[in-house]
Every structure is written in C-alpha cells, then in structure tokens.
C-alpha positions in Angstrom: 26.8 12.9 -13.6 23.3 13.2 -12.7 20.7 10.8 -12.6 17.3 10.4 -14.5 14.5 11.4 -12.6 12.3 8.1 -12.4 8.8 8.4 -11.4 8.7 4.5 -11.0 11.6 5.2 -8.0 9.2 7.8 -6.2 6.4 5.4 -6.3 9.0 2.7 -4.8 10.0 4.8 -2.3 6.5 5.5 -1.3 5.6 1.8 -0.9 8.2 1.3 1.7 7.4 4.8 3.3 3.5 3.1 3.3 4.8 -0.4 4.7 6.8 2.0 7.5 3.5 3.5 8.4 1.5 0.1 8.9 4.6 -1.1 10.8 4.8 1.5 13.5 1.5 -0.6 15.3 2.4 -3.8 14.8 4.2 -5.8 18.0 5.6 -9.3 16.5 4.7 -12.3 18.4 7.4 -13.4 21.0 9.2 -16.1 19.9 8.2 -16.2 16.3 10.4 -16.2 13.1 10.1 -13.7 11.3 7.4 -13.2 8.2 7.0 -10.9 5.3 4.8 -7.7 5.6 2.0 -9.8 3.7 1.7 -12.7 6.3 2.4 -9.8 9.2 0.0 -7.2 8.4 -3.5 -7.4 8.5 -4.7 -5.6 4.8 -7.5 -5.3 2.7 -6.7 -6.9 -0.6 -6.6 -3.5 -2.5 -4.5 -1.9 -0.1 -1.7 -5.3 -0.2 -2.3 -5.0 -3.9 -1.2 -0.8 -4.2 1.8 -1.5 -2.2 2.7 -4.9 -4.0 2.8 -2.5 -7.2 4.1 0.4 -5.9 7.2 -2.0 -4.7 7.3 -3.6 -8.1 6.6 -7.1 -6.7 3.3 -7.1 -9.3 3.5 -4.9 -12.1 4.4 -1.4 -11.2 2.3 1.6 -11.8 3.0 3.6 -15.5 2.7 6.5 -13.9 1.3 8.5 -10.7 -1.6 9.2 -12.4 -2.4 5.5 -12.7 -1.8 5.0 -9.1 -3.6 8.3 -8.0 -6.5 6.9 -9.8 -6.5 3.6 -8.2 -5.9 5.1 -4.7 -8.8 7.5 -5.2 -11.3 5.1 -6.7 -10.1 2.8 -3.4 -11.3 5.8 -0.8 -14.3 6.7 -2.9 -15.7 2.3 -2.3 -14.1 2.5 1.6 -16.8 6.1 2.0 -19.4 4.3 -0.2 -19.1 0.9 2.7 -19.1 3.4 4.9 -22.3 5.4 4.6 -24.2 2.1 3.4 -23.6 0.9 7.0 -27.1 1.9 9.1 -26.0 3.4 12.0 -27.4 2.2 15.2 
C-alpha cells in the first residue's frame, strides 16, 4: 500500500533539516541541562516563527507556496536592512 504524498510532511521534514543546519555551530554550555532549540539558538523572530510552522508547533503552512512566500518576503526586509545600513 502506498502512502499519500503530503506536502505538510516535506515542509516538516524541512524544519528539522533547517534546525540541523543552525545546530551544526552551536557548542552547548558545559554542565548545563539541556534546552529546546528556541532557548538554544539565537533567531530572529521570523526565522523561530518559519520553523515553529514548518514543524507544526504554530499553525503549519497550507502549502509551499505560502511558505515560499513568507520566506521570500523575509530575504527581501533582511536586503532592504541591509542596504539602508551607511557604510562606513
């Protein structure tokens, strides 16, 4: 029997494949019981909020459309900061 392809599971996937990224910098501190990703991980609120729906902790995405558009409208603010910044 084969299984219905789910685009919610992709997008699930991805947010652990994202939090895997992050991860691969991060040292814990010695001695320290462990945390979740969201009191480890230093993250600008859109990013935390992306993954939080992409993992279904907040309402998931309908669609990768949805969260394509988020994502993009996300790098479009972070190149607007950017370039508002005068360089020195």
């Amino acid at each position: 029997m084969k299984r219905r392809v789910e685009p919610a599971s992709d997008l699930y996937a991805l947010g652990h494949f994202f939090l895997f990224l992050l991860y691969t910098g991060y040292t814990p501190p010695e001695n320290q019981p462990e945390r979740s990703w969201e009191e480890e991980l230093t993250l600008q609120p859109e990013v935390s909020s992306m993954i939080r729906r992409l993992l279904h902790i907040d309402q998931g995405y309908a669609d990768v459309d949805e969260w394509l558009h988020e994502l993009k409208a996300f790098i479009r603010n972070q190149k607007m900061k950017k370039s508002s910044i005068p360089s020195s």
